[in-house]
C-alpha positions as CSV (number, residue, x, y, z in Angstrom):
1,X,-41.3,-34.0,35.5
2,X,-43.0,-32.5,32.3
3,X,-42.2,-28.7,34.2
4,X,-39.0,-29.6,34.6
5,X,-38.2,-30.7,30.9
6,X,-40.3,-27.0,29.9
7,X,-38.1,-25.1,32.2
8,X,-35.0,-26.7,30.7
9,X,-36.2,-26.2,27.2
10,X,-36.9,-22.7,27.9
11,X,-33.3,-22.3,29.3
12,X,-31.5,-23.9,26.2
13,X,-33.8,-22.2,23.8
14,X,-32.9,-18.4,25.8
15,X,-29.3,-20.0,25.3
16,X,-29.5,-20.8,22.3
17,X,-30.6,-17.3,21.5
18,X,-28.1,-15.1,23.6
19,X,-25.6,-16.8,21.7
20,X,-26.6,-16.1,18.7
21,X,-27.5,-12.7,19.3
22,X,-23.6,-12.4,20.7
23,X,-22.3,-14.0,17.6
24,X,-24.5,-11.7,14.9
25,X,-24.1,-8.5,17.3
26,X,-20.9,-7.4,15.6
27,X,-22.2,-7.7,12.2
28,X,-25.6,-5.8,13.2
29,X,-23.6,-2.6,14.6
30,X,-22.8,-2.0,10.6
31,X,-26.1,-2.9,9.6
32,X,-29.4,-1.8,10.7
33,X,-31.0,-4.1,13.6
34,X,-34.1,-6.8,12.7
35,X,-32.2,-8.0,9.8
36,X,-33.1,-11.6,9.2
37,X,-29.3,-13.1,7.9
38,X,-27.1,-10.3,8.7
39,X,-23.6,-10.3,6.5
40,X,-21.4,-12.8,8.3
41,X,-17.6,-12.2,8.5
42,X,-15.1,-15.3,7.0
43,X,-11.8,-14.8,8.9
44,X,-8.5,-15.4,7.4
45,X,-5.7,-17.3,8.5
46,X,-4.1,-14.7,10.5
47,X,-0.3,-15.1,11.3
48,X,-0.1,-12.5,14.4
49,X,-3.8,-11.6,15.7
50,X,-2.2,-9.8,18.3
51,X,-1.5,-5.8,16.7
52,X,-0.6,-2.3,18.7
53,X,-1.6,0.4,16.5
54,X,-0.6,4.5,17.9
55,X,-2.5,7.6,17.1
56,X,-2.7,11.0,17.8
57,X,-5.6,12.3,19.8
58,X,-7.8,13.8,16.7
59,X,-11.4,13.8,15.5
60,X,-9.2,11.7,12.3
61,X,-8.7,8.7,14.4
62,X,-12.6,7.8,14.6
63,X,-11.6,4.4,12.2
64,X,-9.6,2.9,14.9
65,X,-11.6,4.0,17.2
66,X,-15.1,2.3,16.0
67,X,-13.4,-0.7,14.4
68,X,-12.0,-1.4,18.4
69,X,-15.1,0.2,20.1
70,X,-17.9,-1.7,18.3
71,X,-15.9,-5.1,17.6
72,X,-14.6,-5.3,14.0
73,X,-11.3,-5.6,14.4
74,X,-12.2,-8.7,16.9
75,X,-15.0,-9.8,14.1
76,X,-11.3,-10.3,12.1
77,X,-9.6,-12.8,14.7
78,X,-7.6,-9.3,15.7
79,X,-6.3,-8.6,19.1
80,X,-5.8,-4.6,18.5
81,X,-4.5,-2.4,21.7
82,X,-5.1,1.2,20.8
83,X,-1.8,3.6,22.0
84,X,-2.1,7.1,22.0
85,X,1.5,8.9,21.2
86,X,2.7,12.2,22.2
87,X,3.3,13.5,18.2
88,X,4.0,12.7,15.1
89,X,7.5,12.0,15.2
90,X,7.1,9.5,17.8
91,X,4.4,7.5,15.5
92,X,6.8,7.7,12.6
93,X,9.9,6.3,14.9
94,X,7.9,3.8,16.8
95,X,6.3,2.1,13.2
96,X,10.1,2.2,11.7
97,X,11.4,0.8,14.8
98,X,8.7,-1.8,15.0
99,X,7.9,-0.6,18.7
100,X,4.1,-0.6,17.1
101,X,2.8,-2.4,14.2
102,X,1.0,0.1,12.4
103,X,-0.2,3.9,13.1
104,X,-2.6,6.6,12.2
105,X,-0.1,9.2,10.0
106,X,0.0,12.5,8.1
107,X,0.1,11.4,4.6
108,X,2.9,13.0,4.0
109,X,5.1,11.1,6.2
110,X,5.2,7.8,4.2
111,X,5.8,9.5,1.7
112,X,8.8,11.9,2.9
113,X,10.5,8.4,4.1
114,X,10.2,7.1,0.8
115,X,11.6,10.0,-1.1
116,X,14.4,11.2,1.2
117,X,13.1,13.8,3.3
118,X,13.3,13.4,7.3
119,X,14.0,10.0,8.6
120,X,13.8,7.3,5.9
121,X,12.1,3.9,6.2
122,X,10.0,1.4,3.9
123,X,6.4,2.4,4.7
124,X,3.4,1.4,2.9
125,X,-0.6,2.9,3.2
126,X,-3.4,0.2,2.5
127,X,-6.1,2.5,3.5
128,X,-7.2,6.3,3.6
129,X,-8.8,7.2,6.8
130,X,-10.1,10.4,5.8
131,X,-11.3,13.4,3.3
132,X,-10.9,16.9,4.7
133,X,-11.4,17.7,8.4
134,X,-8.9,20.8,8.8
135,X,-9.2,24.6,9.3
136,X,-7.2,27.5,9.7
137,X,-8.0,29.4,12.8
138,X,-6.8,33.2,13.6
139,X,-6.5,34.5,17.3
140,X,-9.2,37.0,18.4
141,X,-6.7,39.9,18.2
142,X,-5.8,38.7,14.7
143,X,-9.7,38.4,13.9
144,X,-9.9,41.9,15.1
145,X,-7.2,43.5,12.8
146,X,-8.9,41.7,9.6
147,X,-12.5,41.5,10.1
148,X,-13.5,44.5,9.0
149,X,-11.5,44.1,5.4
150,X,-13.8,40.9,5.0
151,X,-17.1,41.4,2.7
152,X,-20.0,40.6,4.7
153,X,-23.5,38.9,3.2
154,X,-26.2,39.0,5.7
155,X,-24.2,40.2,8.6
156,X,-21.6,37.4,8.7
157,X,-18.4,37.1,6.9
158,X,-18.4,35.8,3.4
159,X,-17.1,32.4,2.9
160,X,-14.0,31.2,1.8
161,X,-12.2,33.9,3.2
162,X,-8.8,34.2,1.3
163,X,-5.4,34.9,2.5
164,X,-5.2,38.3,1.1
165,X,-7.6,39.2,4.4
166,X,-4.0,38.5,6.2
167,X,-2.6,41.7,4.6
168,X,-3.7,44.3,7.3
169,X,-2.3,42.3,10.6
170,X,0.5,41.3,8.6
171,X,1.7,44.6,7.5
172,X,1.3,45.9,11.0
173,X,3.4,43.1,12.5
174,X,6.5,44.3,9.1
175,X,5.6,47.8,10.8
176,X,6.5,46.6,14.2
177,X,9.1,44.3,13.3
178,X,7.5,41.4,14.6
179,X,7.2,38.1,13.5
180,X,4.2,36.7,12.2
181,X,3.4,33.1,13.4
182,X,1.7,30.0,12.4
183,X,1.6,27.3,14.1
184,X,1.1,23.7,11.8
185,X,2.1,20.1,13.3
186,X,4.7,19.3,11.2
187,X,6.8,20.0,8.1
188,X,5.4,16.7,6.3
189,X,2.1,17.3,7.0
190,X,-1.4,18.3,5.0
191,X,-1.8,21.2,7.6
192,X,1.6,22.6,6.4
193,X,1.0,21.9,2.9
194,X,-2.7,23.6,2.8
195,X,-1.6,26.4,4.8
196,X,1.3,27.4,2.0
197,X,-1.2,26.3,-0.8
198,X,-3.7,29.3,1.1
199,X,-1.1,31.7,1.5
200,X,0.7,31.7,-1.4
201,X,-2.9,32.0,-3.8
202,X,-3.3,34.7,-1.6
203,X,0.7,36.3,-2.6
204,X,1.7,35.5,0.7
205,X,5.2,33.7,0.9
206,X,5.6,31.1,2.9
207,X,9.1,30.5,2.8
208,X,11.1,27.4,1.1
209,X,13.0,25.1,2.9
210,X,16.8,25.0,2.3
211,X,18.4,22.6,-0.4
212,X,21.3,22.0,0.7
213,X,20.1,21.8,4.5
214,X,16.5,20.1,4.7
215,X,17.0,18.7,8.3
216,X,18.0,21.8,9.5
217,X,15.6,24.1,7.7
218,X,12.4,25.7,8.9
219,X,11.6,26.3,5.4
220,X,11.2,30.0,6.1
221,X,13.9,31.5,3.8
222,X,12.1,34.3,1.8
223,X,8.7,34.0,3.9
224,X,6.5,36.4,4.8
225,X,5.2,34.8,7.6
226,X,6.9,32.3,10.1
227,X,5.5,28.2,10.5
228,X,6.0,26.9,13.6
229,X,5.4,23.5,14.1
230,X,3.7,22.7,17.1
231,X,1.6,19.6,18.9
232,X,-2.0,19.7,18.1
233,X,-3.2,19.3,21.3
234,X,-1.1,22.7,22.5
235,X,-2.6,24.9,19.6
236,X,-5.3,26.3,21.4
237,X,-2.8,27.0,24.4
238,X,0.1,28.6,22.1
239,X,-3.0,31.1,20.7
240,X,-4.0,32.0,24.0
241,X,-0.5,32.7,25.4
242,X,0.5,35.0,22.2
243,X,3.4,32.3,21.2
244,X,1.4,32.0,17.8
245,X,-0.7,34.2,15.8
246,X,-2.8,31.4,14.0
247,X,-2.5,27.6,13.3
248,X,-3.7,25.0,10.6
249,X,-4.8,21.8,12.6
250,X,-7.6,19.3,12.5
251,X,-10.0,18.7,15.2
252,X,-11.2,19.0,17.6
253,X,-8.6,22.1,18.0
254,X,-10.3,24.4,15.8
255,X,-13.7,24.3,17.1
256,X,-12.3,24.5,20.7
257,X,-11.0,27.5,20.2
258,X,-14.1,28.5,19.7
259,X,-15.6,26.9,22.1
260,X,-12.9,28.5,24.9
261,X,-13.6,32.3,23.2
262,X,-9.7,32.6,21.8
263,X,-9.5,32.0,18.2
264,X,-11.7,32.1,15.1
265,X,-11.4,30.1,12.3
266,X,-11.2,31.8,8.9
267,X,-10.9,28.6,6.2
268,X,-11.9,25.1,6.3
269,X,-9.4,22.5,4.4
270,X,-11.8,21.4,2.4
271,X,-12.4,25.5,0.7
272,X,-8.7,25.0,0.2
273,X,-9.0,21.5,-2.1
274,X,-12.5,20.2,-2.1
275,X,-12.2,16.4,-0.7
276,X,-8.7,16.0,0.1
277,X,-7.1,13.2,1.8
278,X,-6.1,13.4,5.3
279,X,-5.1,10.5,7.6
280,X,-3.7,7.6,6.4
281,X,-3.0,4.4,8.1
282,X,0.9,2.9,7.8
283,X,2.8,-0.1,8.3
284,X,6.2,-0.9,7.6
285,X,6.8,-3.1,4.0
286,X,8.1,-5.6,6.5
287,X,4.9,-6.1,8.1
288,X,2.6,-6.3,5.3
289,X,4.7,-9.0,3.4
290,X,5.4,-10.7,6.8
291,X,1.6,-11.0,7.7
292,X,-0.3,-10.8,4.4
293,X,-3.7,-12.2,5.8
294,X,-3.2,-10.2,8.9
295,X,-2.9,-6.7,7.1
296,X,-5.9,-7.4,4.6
297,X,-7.9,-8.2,8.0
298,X,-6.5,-4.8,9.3
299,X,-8.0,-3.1,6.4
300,X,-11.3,-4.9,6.5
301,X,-12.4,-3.8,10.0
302,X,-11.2,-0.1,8.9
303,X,-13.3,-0.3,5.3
304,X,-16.2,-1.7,7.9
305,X,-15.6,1.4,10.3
306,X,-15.4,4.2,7.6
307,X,-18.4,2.9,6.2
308,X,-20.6,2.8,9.3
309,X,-19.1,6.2,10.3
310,X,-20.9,8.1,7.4
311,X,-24.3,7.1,8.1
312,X,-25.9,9.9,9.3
313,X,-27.7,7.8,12.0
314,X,-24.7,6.9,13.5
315,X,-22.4,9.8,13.8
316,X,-23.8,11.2,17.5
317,X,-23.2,7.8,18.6
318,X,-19.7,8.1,17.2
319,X,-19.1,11.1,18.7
320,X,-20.2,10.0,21.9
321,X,-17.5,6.9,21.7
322,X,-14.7,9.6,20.2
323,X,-14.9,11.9,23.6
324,X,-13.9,8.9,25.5
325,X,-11.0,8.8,27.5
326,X,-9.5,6.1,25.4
327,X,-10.1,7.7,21.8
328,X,-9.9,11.7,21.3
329,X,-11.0,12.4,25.2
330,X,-12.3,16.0,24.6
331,X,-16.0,17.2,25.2
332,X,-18.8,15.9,22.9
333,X,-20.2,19.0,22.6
334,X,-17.0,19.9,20.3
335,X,-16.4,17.4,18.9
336,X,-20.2,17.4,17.9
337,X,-19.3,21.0,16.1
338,X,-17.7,19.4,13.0
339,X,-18.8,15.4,13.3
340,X,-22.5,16.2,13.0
341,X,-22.6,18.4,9.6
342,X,-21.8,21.6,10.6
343,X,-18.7,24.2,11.5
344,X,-18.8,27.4,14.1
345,X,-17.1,29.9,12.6
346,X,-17.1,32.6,15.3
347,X,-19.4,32.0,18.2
348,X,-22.9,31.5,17.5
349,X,-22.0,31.5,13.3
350,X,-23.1,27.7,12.9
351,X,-22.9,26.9,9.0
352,X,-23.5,23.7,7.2
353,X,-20.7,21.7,6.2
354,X,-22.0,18.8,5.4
355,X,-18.7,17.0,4.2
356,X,-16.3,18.3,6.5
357,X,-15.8,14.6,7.8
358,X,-15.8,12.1,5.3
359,X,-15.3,8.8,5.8
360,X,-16.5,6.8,3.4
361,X,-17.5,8.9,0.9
362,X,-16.4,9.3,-2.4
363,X,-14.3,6.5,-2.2
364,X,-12.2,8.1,0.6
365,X,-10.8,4.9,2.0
366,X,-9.3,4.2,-1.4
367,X,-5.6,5.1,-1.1
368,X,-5.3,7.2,-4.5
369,X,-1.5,7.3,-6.3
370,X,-2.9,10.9,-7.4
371,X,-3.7,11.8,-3.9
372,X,-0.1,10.9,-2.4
373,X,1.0,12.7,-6.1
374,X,-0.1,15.7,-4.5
375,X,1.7,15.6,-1.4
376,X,5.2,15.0,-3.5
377,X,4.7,18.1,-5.5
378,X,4.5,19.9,-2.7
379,X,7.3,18.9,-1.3
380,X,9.1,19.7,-4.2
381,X,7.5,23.0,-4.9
382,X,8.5,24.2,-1.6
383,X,12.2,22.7,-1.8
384,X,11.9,19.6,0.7
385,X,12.8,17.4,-2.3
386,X,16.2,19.3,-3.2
387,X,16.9,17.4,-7.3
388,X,14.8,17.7,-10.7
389,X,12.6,14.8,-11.1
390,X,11.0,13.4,-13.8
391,X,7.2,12.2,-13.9
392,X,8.0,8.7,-13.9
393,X,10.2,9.3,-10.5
394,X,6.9,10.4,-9.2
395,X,4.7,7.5,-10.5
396,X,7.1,5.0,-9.2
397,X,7.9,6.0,-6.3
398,X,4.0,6.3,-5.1
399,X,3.6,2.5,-5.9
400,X,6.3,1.5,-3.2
401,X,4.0,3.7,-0.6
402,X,0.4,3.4,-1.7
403,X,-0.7,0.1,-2.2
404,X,-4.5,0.0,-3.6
405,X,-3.9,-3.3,-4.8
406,X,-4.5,-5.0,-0.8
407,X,-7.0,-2.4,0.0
408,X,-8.8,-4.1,-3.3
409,X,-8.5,-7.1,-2.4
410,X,-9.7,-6.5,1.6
411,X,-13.1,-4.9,-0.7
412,X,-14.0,-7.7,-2.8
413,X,-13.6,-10.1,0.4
414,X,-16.3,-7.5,2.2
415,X,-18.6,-7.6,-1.1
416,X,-18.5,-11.6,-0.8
417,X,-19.2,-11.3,2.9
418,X,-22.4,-8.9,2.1
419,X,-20.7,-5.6,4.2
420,X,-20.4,-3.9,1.0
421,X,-21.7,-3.5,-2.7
422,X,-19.8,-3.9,-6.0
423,X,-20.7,0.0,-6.7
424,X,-18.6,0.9,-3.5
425,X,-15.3,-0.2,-4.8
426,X,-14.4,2.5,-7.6
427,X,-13.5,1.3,-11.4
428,X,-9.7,3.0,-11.2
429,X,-6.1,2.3,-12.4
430,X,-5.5,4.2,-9.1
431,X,-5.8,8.1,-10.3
432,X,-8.5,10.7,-9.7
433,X,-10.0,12.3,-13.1
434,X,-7.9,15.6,-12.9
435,X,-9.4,18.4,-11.3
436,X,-9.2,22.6,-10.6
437,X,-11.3,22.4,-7.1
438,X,-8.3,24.4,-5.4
439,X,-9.3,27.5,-3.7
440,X,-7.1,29.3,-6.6
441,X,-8.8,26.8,-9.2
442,X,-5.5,25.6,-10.2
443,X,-5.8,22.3,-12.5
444,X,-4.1,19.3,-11.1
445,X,-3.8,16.0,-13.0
446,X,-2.3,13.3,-11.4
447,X,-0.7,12.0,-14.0
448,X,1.0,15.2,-14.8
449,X,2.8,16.6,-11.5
450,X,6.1,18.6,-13.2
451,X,3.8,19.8,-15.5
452,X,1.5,21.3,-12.2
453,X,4.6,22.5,-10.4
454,X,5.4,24.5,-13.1
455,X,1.9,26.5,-12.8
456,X,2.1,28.2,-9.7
457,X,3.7,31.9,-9.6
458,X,5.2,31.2,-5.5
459,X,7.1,28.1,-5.9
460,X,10.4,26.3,-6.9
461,X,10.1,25.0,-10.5
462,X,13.1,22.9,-10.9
């Protein structure tokens, strides 16, 4: 009798502990292991648990990914199915339509729908996914026609390499009468926005769209070169088969052309503006007033993911959980490239970036009015917003996009839980100090934008 009472208290007290390893093992994945009360997550009132959310298959979509992999968005109450779309006009359709409830999204694209550029809708941005994380990369034939114009230090090529290397292959192709092509993913994009910034601080034109035609125009009247847009997972392709000459993208798609032998990249994004956004997330105005508690527990589980992404000790894991089938589905080895600090260059030139990735860092989940600021003068300086605007068009027509004020309050609800610390939310009324970290050390304040357009020798001023 007394073996049988000590082989049932053994089985309740192993109960008793699976259980509460199950219910703490969430939390712990954030935190490091053998901590005696781990922070404990209080979830809201959610009015539809059940969320779809699309993305694109980039190294940028590693939030969604570890908030579904390793259980926050489930810590939340959240149901979340992951979709993976075909490009980024399908992401922007499907979240206007309301075929999906939110989506990974070039910052830009918001934005355009907000200001009348593309297809219009009410979208708004409670979280940044990312800082940096794109490159420019050049075909080998390309490489081969510039390389030697490029100062070399210690036998490699000196780093940033500027636009003006572009001059040799490009005055061959004017010689030959042949287009020169760039590939970028779409005409609201950062990839299309840091590849003109690039070119033009290096004199090269790359075209303005057409007032009086946006839809219709490849924004290549007066360019020097010709921007194709073009999927991100068929960049490497298009180089190969001679369609393209080069391509601005973020990865994996870089470093796999490296990887495959057929391209070399010659300029990281983050040599181009140091820290930039990249990625945000979006939902329609709709949803977020619809749902309130729902959308602050969305933003939760991504806070929780960027954080635990940049820890150091966690990012081969990450990128081990990113080459899945599900997620990115490329090889680890690749995606390893830029994830784990550094960036090949041409093969076997392995440098330290450090930041390439950020996801946490810096604030970079913080959706910044100055950030999306940028964007919008770009868009005007290269003639997708047609009229004059004043700065106070500018300022108010972030607020309806970028909403800081729920990504606040999903923070101080993760400070009260323990998953963050008062000094990670930043003291802001929601603009970055101004700043001339440009690659042509141009100053941009926020706060100012007509008074930035009007600085830059390529570009429409009014």
């Amino acid at each position: 009798m007394k073996s049988t009472l000590l082989r049932l208290s053994v089985l309740a007290m192993a109960s008793f502990i699976v259980f509460s390893f199950k219910e703490k093992s969430t939390n712990e994945t954030l935190f490091k292991t053998r901590i005696i009360d781990p922070p404990t997550t209080k979830k809201l009132a959610l009015e539809k648990p059940d969320i779809t959310i699309g993305f694109i298959k980039l190294t940028d979509m590693a939030p969604l990914a570890i908030a579904k992999h390793l259980g926050f968005f489930e810590a939340e109450g959240l149901n979340v199915k992951l979709e993976v779309q075909a490009n980024w006009r399908d992401i922007l359709d499907k979240v206007i339509d309301q075929q999906i409830d939110g989506a990974q999204m070039l910052a830009g694209q918001p934005i355009a729908a907000a200001v009348g550029c593309g297809r219009q809708g009410a979208l708004v941005t409670t979280f940044s996914m990312d800082l940096n994380g794109n490159a420019i990369t050049v075909s080998n034939d390309i490489w081969s026609k510039i390389v030697d114009s490029i100062p070399q230090e210690y036998g490699r090529p000196v780093h940033p390499i500027p636009a003006t290397a572009l001059m040799p292959a490009l005055n061959m192709y004017k010689k030959l009468h042949k287009p020169f092509v760039i590939g970028v993913v779409s005409a609201y994009s950062n990839h299309n926005y840091q590849l003109r910034y690039w070119l033009a601080a290096g004199g090269i034109n790359p075209g303005f769209y057409n007032n009086k035609n946006i839809q219709g125009s490849k924004g290549i009247t007066g360019a020097d070169v010709l921007l194709n847009v073009t999927a991100p997972p068929q960049m490497p392709e298009t180089l190969l088969a001679g369609t393209i000459n080069a391509y601005c993208v973020g990865e994996p798609w870089n470093q796999q052309a490296v990887d495959k032998g057929i391209g070399v990249p010659v300029v990281t994004s983050r040599e181009i503006w140091k820290n930039h956004p990249e990625k945000v997330f979006v939902m329609t105005r709709e949803f977020v007033e619809k749902y309130p508690n729902t959308t602050i527990a969305i933003t939760k589980a991504l806070i929780k993911a960027g954080k635990w992404l940049d820890n150091p000790e966690n990012r081969k894991e990450a990128t081990r959980i990113l080459s899945k089938s599900a997620y990115v589905d490329g090889e680890k080895k690749v995606i390893d490239n830029s994830m784990l600090g550094t960036f090949e260059f041409e093969k076997g030139d392995i440098r330290s970036v450090p930041d390439f990735n950020v996801f946490f860092r810096y604030n970079a989940t913080y959706p910044y009015y100055s950030d999306g600021i940028w964007f919008m003068t770009q868009m005007k300086r290269w003639g997708q917003i047609a009229e004059p605007k004043t700065n106070d068009w500018y300022h108010s027509k972030i607020k309806e996009v970028y909403k800081p004020e729920i990504w606040m309050t999903a923070a101080k609800l993760l400070v009260e839980e323990g998953f963050l610390t008062k000094a990670e939310i930043p003291e802001t009324d929601g603009y970055k100090p101004a700043t001339t970290e440009f690659i042509d050390n141009m100053m941009y304040d926020g706060k100012k934008p007509l008074e930035y357009i009007k600085g830059f020798k390529i570009g429409i001023k009014e």
